[in-house]
C-alpha positions as CSV (number, residue, x, y, z in Angstrom):
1,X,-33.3,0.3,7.8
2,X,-31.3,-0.1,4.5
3,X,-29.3,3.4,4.0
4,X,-29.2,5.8,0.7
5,X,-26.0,7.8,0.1
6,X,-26.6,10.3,-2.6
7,X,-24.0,12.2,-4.6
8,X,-23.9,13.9,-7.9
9,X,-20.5,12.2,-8.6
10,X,-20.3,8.9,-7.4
11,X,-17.7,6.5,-9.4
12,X,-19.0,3.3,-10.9
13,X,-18.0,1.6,-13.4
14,X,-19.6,3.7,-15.4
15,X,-17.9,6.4,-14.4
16,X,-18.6,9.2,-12.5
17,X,-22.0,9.9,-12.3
18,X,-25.4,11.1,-10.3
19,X,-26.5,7.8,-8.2
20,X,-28.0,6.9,-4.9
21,X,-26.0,3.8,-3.5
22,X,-28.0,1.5,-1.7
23,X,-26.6,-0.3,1.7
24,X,-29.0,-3.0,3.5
25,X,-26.6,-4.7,6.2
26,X,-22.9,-4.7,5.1
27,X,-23.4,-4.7,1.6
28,X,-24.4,-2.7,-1.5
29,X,-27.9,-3.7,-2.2
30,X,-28.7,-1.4,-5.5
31,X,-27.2,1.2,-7.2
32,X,-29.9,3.5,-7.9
33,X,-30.5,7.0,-10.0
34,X,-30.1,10.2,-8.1
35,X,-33.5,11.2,-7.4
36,X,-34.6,7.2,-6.3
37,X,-35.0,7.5,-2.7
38,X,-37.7,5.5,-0.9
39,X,-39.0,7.0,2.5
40,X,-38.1,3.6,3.8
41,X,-34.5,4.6,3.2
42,X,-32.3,6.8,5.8
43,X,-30.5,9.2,3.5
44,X,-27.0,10.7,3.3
45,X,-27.0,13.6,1.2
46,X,-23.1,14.2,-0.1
47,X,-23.8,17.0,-2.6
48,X,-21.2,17.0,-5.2
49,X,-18.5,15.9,-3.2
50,X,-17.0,12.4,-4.4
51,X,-18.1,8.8,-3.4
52,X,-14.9,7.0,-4.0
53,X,-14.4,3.0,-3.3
54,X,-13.0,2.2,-0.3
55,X,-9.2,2.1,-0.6
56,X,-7.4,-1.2,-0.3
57,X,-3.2,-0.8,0.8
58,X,-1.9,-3.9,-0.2
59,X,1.8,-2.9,1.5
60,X,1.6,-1.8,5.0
61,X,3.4,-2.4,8.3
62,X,1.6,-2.8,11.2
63,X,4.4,-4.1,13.6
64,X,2.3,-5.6,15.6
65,X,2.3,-7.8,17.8
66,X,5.7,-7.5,19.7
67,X,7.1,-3.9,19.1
68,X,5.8,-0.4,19.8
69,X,6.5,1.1,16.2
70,X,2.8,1.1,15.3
71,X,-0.1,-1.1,16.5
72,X,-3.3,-2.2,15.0
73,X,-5.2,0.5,16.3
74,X,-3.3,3.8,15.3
75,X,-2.5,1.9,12.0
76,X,-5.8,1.2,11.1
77,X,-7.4,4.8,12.8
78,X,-5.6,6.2,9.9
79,X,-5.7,4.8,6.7
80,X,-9.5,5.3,8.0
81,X,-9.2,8.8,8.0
82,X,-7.1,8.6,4.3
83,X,-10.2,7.1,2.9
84,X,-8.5,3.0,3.1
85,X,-11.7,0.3,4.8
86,X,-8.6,-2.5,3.6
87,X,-5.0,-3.1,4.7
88,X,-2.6,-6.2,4.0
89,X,-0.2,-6.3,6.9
90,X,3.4,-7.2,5.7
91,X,5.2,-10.3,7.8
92,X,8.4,-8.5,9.0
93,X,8.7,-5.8,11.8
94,X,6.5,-7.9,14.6
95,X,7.0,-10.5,17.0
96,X,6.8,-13.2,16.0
97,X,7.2,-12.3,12.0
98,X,4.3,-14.2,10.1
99,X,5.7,-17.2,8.7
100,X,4.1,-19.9,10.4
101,X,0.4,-21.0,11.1
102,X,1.1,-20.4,15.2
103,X,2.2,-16.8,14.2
104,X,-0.3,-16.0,12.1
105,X,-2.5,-16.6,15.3
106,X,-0.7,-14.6,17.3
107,X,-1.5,-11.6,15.1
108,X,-5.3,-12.3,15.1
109,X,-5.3,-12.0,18.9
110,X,-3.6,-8.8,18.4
111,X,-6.1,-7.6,16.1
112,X,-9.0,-8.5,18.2
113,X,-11.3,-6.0,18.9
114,X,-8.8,-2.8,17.8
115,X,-8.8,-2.9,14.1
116,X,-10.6,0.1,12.8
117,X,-10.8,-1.1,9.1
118,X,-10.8,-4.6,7.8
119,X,-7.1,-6.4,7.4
120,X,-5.5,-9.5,5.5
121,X,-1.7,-10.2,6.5
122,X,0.6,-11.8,4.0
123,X,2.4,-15.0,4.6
124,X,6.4,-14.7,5.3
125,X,8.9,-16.4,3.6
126,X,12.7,-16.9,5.0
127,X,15.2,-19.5,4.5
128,X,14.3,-22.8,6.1
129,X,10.0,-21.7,6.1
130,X,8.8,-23.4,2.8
131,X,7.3,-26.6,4.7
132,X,5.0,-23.8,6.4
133,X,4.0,-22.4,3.3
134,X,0.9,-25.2,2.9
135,X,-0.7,-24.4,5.6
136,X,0.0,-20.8,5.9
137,X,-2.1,-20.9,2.2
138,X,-4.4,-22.8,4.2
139,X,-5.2,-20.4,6.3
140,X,-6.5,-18.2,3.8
141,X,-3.3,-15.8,3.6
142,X,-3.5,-14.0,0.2
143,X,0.0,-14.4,-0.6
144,X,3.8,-14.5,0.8
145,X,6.1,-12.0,0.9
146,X,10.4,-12.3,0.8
147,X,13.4,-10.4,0.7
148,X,16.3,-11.1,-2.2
149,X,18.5,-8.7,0.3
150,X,18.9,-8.0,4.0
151,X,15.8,-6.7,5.4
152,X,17.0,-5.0,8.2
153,X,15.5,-6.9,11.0
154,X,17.9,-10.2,12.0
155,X,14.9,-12.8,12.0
156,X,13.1,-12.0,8.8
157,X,16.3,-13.9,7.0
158,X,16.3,-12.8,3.1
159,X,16.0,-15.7,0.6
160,X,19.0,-17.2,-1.4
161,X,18.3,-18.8,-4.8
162,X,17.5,-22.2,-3.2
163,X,15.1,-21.0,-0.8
164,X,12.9,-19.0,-3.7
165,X,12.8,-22.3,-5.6
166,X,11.7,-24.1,-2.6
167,X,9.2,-21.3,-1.8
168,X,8.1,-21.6,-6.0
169,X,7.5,-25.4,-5.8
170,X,5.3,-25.0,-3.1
171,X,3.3,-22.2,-4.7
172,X,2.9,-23.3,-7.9
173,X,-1.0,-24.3,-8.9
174,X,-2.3,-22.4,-6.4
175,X,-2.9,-19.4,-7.6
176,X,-1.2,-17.3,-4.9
177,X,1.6,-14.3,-5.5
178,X,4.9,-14.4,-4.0
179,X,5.5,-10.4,-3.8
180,X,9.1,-9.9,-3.5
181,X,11.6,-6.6,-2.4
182,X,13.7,-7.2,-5.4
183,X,17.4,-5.3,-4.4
184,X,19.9,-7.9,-5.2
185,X,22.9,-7.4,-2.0
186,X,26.1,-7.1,-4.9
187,X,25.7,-3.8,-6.4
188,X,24.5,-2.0,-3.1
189,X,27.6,-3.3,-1.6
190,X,29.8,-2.2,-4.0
191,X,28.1,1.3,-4.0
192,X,28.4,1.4,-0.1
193,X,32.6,0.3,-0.3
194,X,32.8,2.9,-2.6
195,X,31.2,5.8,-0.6
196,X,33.0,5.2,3.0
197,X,34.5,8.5,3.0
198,X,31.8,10.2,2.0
199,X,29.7,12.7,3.5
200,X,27.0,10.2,4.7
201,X,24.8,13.6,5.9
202,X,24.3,14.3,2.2
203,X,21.0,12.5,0.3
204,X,22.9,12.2,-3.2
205,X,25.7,9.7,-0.7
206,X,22.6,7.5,0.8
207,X,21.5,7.8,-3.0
208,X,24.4,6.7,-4.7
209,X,24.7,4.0,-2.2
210,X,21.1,2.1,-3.7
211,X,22.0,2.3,-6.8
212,X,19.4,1.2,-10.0
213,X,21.8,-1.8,-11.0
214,X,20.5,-3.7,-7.1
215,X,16.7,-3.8,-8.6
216,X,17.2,-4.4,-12.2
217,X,19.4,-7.5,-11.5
218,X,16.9,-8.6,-9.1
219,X,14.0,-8.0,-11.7
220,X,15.8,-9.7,-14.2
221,X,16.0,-12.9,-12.1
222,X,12.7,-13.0,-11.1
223,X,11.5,-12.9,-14.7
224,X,13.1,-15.8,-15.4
225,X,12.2,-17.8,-12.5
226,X,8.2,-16.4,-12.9
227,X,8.5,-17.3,-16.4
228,X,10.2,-21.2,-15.4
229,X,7.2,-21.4,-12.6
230,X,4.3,-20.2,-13.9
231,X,3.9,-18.8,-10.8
232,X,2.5,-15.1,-10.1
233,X,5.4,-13.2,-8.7
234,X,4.5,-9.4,-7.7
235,X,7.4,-7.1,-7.3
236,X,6.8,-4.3,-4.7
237,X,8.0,-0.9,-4.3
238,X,9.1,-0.3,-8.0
239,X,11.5,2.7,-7.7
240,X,13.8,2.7,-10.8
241,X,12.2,3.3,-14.2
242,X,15.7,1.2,-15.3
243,X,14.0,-1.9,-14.8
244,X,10.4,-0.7,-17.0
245,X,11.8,-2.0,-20.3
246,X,12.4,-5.4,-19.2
247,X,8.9,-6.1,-17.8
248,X,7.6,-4.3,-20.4
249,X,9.3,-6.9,-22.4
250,X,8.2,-10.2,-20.4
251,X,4.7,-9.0,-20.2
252,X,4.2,-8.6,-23.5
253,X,5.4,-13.0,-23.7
254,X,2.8,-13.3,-21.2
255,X,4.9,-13.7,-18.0
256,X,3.2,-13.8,-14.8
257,X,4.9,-10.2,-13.2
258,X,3.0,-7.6,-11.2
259,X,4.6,-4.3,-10.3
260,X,3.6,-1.9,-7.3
261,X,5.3,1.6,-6.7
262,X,4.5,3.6,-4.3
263,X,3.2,7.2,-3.0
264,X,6.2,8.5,-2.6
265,X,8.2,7.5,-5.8
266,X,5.2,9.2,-7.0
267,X,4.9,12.4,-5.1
268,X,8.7,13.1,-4.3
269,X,11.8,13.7,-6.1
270,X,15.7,13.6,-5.0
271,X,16.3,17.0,-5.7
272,X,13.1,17.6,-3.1
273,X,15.1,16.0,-0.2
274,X,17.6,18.3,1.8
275,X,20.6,17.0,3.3
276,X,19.5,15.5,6.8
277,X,16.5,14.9,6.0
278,X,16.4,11.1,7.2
279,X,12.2,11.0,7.2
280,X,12.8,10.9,3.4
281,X,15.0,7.4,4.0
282,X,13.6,4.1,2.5
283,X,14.7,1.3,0.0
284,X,14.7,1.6,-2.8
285,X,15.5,4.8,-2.7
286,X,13.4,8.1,-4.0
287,X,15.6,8.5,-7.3
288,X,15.6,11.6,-9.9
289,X,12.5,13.9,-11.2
290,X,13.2,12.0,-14.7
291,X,12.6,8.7,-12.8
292,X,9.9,9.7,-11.3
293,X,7.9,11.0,-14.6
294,X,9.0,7.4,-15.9
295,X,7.4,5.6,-13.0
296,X,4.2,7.9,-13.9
297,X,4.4,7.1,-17.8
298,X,4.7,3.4,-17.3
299,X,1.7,3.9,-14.4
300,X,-0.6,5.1,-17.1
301,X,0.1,2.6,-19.4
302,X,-0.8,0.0,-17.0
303,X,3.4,-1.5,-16.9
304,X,2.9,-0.8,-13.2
305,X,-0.7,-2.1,-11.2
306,X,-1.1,-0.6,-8.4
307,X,-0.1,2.2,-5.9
308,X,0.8,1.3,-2.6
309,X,2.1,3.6,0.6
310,X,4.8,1.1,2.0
311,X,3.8,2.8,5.2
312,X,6.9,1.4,7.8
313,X,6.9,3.4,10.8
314,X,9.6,4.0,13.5
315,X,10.1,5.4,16.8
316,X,11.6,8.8,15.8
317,X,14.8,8.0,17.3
318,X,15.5,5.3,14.9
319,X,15.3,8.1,12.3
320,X,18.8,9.5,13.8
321,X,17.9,12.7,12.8
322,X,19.7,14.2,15.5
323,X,23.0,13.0,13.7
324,X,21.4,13.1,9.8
325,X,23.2,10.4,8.9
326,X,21.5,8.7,6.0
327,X,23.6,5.0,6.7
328,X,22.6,5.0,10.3
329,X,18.4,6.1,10.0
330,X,16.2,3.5,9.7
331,X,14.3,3.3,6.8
332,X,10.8,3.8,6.1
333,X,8.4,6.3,5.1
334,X,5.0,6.9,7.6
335,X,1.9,8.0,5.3
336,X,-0.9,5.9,6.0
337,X,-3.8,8.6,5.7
338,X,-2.1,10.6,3.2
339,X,-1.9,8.5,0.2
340,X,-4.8,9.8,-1.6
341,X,-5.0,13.9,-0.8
342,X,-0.8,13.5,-2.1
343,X,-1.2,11.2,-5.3
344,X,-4.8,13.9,-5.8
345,X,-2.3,16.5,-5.4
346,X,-0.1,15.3,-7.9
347,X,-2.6,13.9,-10.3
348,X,-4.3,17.5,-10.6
349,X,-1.1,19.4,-11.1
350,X,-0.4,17.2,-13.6
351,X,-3.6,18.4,-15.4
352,X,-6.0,15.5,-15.0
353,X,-9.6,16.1,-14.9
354,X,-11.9,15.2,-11.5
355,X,-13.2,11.8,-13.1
356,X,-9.7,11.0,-14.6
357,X,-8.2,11.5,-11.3
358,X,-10.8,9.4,-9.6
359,X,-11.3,6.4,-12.0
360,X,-7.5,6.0,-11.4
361,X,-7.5,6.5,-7.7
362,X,-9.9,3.7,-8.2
363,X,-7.8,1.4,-10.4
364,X,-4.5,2.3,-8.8
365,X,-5.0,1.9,-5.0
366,X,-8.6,0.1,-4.9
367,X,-9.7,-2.5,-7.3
368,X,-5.8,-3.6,-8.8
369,X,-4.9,-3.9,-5.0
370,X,-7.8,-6.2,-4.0
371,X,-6.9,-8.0,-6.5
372,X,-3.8,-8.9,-5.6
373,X,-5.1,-9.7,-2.4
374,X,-7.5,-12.1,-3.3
375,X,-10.7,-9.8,-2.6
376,X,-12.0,-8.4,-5.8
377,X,-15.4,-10.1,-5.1
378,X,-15.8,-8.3,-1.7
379,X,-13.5,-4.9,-1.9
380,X,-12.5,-2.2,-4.3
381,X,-15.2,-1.3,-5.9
382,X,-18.4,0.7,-5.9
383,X,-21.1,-2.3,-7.5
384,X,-24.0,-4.6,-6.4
385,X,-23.2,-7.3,-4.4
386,X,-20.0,-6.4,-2.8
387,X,-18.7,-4.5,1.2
388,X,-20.4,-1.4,1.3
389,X,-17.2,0.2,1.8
390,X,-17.4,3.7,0.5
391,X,-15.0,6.9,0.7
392,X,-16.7,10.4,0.6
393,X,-14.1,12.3,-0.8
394,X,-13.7,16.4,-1.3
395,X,-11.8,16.9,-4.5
396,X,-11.5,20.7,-4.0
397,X,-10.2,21.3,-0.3
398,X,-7.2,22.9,0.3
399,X,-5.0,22.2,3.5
400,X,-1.6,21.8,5.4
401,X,-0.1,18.8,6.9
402,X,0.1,18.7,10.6
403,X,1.2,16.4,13.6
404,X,-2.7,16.8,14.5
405,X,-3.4,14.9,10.9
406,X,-1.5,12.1,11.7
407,X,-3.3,9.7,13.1
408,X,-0.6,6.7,12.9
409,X,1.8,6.4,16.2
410,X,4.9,8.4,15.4
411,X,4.2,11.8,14.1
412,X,7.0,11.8,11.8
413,X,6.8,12.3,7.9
414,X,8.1,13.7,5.2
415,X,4.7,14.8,4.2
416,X,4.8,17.4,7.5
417,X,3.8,20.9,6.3
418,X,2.8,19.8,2.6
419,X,-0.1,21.9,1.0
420,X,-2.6,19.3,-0.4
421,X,-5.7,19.5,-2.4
422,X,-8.4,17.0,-1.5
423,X,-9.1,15.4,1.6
424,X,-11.2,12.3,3.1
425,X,-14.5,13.6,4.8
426,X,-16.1,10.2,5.6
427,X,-15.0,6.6,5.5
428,X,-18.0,3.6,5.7
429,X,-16.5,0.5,6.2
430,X,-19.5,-2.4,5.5
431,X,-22.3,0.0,5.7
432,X,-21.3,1.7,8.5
433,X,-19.4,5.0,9.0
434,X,-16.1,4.4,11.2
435,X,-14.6,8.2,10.2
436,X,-16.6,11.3,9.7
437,X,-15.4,15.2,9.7
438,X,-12.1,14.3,11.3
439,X,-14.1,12.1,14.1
440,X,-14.0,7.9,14.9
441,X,-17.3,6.4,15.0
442,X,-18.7,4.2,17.0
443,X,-16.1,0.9,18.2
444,X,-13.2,-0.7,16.2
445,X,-15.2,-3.0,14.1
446,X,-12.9,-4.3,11.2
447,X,-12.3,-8.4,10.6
448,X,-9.9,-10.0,8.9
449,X,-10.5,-10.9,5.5
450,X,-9.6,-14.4,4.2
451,X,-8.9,-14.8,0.6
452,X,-11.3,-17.3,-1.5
């Protein structure tokens, strides 16, 4: 029996507007008006509440296989609940990282049978990999992912200037990104030399420490070298607004650059974070206020893509928050779930309207995302034709963040105890509902999703 969900506001791309969405198997069959409901149909009435696309992450760690930080199933259990039917697993942080074809495999047996939303994993690439690169691409991986710094894990080796040139040659023609953490090592260093005596307890030390000098010089080389190749390179995690002039500049000579930022550059502040406060830790680093409203003006003007969470878990321990040591806490921020009740939050205080907020919820972390990935003809959008992946959204709830929210592994995040506005009451992930009124339904259904 094909299925109707009706809303007064469901975004197209039209808009938002009064529609009945049509579902026979997996995918959207019609798009309908309101009142065009056959008695053949089984219908979901949603009211006014919102009928978002299904989000699609494009920057998550799953750490899995190999190490107990996360897993496929609590990953995946929450960006259900946040709304999310797609996430693009990064290559670091599991055993054995994803650079080869054998590895790859090794993550697909993982996944097997406890993926509660659909997944793509990105291709790794570390100094002496760029022979796997072929067949990794092969495979269907949407992309490849490198470091031009330390990544913190011994055996995901960042990339010198060879080894990108190597990686380049072999991606060039096909079509595929090579996102990259751009932090060049130099400046960081320097910073850190600098700051030994410092109080390393203090956020404005750990801040001082990253400073905006390690990503401009990166983005400044990888302009150049995306410019040379031709090649799509995607910078992730955008944190200082220092760099926006400079890709403002080699977009406009048609240069083939992509930017991401994330939640939290969004949504936090530096002068938010107390002293201590190690769940706050990542890199880049969550600069200034005045960055911040930077990263949101160049967001809007479509300088930056796409919003990502950059969700990288941890035992708690890692965290050292015991000690508060910012140089000693690993760093990562754990939000998968979250991501669209914050950036809602923060996209109504800043005085957008309901349909502004949503058509760029649905830009920002939906379509632009499955793009990247590959998957524009099957994800990110509410139209005919493609995955039935739908997120019924209330725009006008008001609630507080608890452990009991969190769905992920760890139950540590620096979104603990935040009051947000708007909250995920149903995800359908191809036709079917897998979250509903804080609930899993039925069995871990999602697939993996090759690009074509």
């Amino acid at each position: 029996m094909a299925q109707a969900l009706r809303s007064t506001r469901v975004l197209t791309a039209e808009g938002l507007t009064p529609a009945t969405v049509i579902i026979d198997g997996e995918k959207i069959a019609a798009i309908r008006a309101w009142h065009e409901v056959r008695q053949s149909e089984d219908l979901h009435d949603f009211g006014d509440l919102l009928l978002l696309p299904g989000l699609v992450d494009s920057h998550v760690h799953i750490n899995d296989p190999g190490r107990d930080w996360e897993g496929f199933d609590t990953a995946t259990r929450a960006a259900a609940s946040g709304g999310v039917t797609t996430l693009v697993d990064m290559p670091l942080n599991c055993v054995p990282e994803t650079v080869t074809v054998e590895a790859l495999a090794v993550k697909r047996r993982a996944a097997s049978a406890r993926a509660w939303v659909d997944w793509a994993a990105w291709g790794g690439v570390v100094k002496g990999n760029a022979d796997e690169i072929p067949a990794l691409a092969q495979t269907g991986v949407p992309g490849f992912k490198c470091f031009m710094i330390d990544s913190g894990i011994d055996s995901f080796a960042w990339v010198d200037e060879n080894a990108m040139r190597r990686a380049l040659d072999k991606l060039r023609g096909t079509g595929l990104p090579l996102l990259v953490h751009a932090e060049v090592a130099e400046p960081v260093e320097e910073a850190t030399r600098a700051l030994k005596d410092a109080n390393w307890q203090r956020y404005s030390t750990y801040l001082a420490s990253r400073p905006d000098a390690a990503e401009v010089e990166a983005i400044r080389h990888l302009i150049r070298l995306a410019q040379e190749y031709q090649t799509p390179i995607h910078i992730v995690h955008l944190s200082s607004a220092k760099a926006l002039p400079m890709l403002a500049e080699a977009r406009n000579h048609g240069v083939p650059i992509t930017v991401e930022t994330c939640v939290h550059y969004l949504a936090l502040a530096a002068e938010q974070i107390r002293d201590g406060a190690t769940e706050f830790k990542c890199a880049p680093p969550i600069r200034d206020e005045a960055n911040c409203q930077q990263l949101w003006a160049a967001l809007e003007s479509g300088l930056i893509d796409l919003v990502a969470t950059d969700h990288s878990p941890c035992p708690p321990a890692m965290k050292r928050r015991d000690a508060g040591r910012w140089d000693v806490a690993w760093g990562g921020i754990a939000s998968l779930g979250l991501a669209l009740p914050v950036l809602w939050t923060v996209m109504r205080q800043r005085g957008l309207s309901t349909e502004d907020a949503a058509t760029r919820v649905a830009k920002w972390m939906a379509a632009r995302p499955a793009r990247l990935a590959g998957l524009l003809n099957r994800k990110g959008s509410i139209a005919v034709g493609v995955d039935a992946d739908i997120a019924v959204f209330d725009p006008h709830i008001s609630w507080t963040v608890t452990e009991s929210d969190l769905h992920f592994r760890h139950k540590l995040s620096p979104y603990l105890g935040a009051k947000l506005r708007g909250r995920v009451q149903e995800t359908w992930l191809r036709g079917e509902q897998v979250f509903s009124d804080g609930q899993f339904q039925g069995d871990a259904r999602g697939r993996e999703m090759v690009r074509t």
